[in-house]
FIKOLZA-1660 file (N, C-alpha, C; in steps of 0.1 Angstrom, whole numbers, plus 5000, padded with zeros to 4 digits):
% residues 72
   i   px   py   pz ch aa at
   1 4909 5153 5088  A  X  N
   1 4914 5148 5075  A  X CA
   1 4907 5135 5072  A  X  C
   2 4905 5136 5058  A  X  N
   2 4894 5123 5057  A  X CA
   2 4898 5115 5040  A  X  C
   3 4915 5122 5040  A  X  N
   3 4920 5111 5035  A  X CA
   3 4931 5103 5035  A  X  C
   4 4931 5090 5034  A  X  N
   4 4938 5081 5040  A  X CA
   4 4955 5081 5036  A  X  C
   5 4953 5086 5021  A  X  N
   5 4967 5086 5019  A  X CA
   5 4973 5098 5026  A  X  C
   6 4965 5109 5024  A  X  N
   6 4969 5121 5030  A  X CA
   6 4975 5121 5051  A  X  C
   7 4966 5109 5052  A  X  N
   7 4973 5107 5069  A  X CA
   7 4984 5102 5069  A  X  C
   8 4986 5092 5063  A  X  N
   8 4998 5084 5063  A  X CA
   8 5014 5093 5058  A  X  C
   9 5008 5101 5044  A  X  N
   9 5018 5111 5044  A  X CA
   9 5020 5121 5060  A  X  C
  10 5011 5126 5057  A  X  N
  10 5015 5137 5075  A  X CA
  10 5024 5130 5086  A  X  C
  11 5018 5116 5086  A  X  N
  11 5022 5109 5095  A  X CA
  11 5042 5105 5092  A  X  C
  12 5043 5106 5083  A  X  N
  12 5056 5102 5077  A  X CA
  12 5063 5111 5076  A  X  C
  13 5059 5122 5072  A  X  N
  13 5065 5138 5071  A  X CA
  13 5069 5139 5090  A  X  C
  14 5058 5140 5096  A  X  N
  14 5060 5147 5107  A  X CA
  14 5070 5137 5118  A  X  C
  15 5073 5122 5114  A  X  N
  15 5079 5112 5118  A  X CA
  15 5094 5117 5115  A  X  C
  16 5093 5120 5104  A  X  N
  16 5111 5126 5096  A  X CA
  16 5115 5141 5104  A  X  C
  17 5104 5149 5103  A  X  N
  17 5106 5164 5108  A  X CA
  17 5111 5169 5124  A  X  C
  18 5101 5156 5129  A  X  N
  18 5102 5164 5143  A  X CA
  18 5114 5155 5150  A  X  C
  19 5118 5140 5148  A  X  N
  19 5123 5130 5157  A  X CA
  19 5137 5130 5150  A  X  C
  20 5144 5130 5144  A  X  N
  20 5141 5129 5129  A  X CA
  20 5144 5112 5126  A  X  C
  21 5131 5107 5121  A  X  N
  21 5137 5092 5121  A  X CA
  21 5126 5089 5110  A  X  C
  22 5129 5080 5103  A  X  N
  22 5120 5075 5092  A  X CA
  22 5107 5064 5096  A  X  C
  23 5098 5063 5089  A  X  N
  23 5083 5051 5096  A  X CA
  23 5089 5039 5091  A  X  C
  24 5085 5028 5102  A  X  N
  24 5087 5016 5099  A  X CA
  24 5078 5014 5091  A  X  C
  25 5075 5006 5078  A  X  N
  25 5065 5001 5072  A  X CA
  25 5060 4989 5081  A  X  C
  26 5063 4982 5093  A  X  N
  26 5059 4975 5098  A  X CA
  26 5049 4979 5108  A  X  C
  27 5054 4989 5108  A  X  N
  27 5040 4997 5119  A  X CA
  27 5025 4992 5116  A  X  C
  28 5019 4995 5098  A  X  N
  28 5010 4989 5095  A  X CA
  28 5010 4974 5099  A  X  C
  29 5018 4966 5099  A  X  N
  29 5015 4951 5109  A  X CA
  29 5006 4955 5117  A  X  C
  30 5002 4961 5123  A  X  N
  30 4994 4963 5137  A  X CA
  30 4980 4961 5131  A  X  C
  31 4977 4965 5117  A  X  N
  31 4963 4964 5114  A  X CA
  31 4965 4950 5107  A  X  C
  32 4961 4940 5107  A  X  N
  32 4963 4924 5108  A  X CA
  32 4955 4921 5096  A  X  C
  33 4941 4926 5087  A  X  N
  33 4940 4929 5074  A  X CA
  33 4947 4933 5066  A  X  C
  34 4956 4944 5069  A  X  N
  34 4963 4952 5060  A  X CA
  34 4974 4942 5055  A  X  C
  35 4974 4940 5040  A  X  N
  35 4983 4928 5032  A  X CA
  35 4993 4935 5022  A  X  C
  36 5005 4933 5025  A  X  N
  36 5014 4937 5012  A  X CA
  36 5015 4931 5004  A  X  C
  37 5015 4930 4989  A  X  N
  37 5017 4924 4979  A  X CA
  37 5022 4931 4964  A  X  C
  38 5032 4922 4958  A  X  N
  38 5040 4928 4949  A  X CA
  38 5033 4926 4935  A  X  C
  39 5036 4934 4923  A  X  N
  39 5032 4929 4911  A  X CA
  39 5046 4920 4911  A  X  C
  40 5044 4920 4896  A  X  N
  40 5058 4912 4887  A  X CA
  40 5063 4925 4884  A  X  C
  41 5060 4938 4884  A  X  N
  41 5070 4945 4885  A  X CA
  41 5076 4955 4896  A  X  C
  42 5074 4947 4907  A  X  N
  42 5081 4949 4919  A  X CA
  42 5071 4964 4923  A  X  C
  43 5062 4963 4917  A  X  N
  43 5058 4973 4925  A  X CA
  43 5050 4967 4941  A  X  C
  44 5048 4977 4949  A  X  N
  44 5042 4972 4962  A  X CA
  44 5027 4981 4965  A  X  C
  45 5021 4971 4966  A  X  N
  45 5007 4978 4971  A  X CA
  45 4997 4968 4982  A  X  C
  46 4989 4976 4986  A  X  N
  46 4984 4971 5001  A  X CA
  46 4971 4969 4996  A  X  C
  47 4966 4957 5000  A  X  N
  47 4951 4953 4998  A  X CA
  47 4941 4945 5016  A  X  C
  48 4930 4951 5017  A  X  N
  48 4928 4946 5033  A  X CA
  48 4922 4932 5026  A  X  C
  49 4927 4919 5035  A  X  N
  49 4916 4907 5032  A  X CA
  49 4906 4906 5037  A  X  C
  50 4896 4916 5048  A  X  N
  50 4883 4917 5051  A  X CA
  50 4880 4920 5039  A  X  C
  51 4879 4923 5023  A  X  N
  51 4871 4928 5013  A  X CA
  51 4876 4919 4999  A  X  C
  52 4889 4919 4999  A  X  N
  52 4891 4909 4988  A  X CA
  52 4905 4897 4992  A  X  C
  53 4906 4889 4983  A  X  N
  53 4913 4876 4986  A  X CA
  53 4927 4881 4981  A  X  C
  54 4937 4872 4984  A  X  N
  54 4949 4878 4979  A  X CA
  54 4952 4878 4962  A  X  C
  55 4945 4861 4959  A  X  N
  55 4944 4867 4942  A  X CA
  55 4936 4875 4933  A  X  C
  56 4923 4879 4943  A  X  N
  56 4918 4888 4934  A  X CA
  56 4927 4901 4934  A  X  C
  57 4935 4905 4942  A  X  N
  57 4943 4917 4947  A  X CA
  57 4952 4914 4938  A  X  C
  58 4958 4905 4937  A  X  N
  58 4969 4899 4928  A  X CA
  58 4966 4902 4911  A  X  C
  59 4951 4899 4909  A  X  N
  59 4951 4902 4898  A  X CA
  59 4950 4918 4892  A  X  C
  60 4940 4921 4906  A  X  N
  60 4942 4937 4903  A  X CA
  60 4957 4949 4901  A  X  C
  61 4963 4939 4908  A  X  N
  61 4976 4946 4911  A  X CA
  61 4980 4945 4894  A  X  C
  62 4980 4934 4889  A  X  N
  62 4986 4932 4875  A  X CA
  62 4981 4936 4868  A  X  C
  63 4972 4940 4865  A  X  N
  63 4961 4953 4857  A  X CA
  63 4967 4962 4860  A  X  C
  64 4968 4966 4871  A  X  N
  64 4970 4982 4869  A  X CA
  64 4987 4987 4867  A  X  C
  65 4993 4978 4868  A  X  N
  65 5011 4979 4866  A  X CA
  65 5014 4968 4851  A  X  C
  66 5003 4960 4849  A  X  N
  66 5012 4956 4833  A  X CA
  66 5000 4957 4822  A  X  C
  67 4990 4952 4827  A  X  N
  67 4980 4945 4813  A  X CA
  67 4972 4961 4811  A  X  C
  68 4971 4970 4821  A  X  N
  68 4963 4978 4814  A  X CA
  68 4966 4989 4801  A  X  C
  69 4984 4991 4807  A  X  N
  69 4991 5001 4795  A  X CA
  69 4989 4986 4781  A  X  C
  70 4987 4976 4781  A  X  N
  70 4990 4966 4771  A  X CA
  70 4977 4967 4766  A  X  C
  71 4963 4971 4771  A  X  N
  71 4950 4974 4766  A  X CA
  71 4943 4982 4765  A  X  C
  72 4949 4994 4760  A  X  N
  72 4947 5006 4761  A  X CA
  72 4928 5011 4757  A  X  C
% end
């Protein structure tokens, strides 16, 4: 499987199905790039800081959850 969201799902599915217990989202802690970060509208998305800074992530995040439906 060679995509990423698609692992994480399986991984989460098969975490519920077989044990039955739900994934820590802290699990991802383990990868020490991997950064959570919220819009202003509470949404949550992951950006690695090997590739970009937290505000350029920050700004992207706010494009894609407020300024872009506002610029159509």
């Amino acid at each position: 499987m060679n995509d990423p969201c698609a692992t994480i799902a399986t991984m989460v599915r098969n975490e519920s199905r077989v044990y039955p217990q739900p994934t820590n989202i802290e699990l991802f802690a383990e990868f020490k790039d991997i950064q959570l970060i919220h819009a202003s509208t509470d949404a949550r998305y992951l950006y690695s800081n090997l590739y970009m800074d937290e505000d350029y992530a920050r700004s992207l995040v706010e494009w894609e959850e407020v300024e872009r439906e506002e610029n159509p």
